[in-house]
C-alpha positions in Angstrom: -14.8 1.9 -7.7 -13.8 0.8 -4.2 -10.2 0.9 -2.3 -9.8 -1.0 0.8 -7.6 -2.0 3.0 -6.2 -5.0 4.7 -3.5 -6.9 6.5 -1.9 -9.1 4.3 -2.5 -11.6 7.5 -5.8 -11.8 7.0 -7.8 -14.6 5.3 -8.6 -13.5 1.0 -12.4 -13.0 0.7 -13.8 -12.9 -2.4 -14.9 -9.4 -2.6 -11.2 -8.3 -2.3 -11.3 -7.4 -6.1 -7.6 -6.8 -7.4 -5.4 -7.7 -4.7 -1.7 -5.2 -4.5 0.9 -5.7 -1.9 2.3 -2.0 -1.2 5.1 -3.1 1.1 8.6 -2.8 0.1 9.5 -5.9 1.6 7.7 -9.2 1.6 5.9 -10.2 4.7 7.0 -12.2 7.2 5.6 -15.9 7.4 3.0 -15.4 4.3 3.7 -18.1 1.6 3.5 -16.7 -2.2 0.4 -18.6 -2.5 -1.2 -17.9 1.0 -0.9 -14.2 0.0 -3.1 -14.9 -3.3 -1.6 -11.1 -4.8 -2.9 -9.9 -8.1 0.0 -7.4 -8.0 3.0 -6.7 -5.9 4.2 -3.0 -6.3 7.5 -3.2 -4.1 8.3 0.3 -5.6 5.5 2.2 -4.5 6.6 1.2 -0.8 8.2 4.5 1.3 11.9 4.6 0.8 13.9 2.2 3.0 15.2 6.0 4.9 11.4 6.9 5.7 10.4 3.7 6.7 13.0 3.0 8.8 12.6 7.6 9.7 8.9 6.7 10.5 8.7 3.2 12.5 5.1 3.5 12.3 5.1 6.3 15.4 1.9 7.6 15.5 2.8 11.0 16.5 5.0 10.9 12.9 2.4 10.3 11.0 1.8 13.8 9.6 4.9 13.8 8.6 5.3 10.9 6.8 2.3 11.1 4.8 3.7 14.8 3.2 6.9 13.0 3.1 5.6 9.9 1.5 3.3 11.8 -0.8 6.4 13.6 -2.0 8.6 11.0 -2.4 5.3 9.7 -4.7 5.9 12.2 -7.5 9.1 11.1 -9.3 11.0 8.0 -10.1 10.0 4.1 -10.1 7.6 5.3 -6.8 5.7 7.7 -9.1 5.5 4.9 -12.2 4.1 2.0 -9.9 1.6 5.0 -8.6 0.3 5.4 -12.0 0.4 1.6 -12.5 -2.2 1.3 -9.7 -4.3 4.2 -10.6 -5.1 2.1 -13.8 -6.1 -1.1 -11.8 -8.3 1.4 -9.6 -9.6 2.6 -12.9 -10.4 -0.2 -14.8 -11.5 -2.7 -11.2 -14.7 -2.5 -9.3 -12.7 -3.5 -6.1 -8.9 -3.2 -5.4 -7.6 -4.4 -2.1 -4.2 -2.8 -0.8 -2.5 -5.5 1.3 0.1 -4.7 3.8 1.7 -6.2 6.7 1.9 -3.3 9.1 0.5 -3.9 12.7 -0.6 -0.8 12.7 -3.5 -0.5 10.7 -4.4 3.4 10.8 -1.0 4.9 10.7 0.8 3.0 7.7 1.6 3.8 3.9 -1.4 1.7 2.5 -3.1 4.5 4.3 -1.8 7.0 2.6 -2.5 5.6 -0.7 -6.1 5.1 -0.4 -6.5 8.5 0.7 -4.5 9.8 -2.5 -6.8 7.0 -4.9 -9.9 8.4 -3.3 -8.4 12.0 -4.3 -7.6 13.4 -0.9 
């Protein structure tokens, strides 16, 4: 089973397997259709306080990832978790889309690292 990651921006390949927006928000400029999502798990985006806390600062990072890995572990956040632990588990391939710039220091990030069991 393989987790990757990608810009929502970018063109859909077909090795992208099961395709799962993690962004709170929908991306700006990308047509329903363009976006070609399997899943869209608005709820397992960072609250709109830690995004907004965060603003994809590098040096926050750390933080954010304990918060966000926290925030995680209850609620609709921790139900859309589990959701996409069963499309990991039961899909070759899933793709987590998102529309951050940055591509290194963002929540998709975090995710992977938690489905890989970091």
């Amino acid at each position: 089973m393989s987790v990757k990651l990608k810009r929502i921006y970018e063109d859909v390949n077909e090795n992208d397997g099961v395709r799962v927006l993690v962004d709170r928000l929908w991306p700006r400029g990308v047509s329903k259709e363009k976006a070609s999502l399997d899943e869209w798990f608005k709820e397992i985006g960072p609250s709109t306080e830690l995004r907004q806390w965060f603003n994809h600062e590098d040096d926050k990072f750390s933080a954010f990832t304990k918060k966000y890995r926290k925030e995680l572990q209850s609620g609709e956040q921790k139900a859309a978790y589990d959701r996409l632990k069963e499309i990991q588990k039961n899909n070759d391939t899933v793709t987590l889309l998102f529309s951050a710039k940055n591509e290194t220091h963002n929540q998709a990030v975090v995710l992977k690292d938690m489905l890989e069991g970091n």
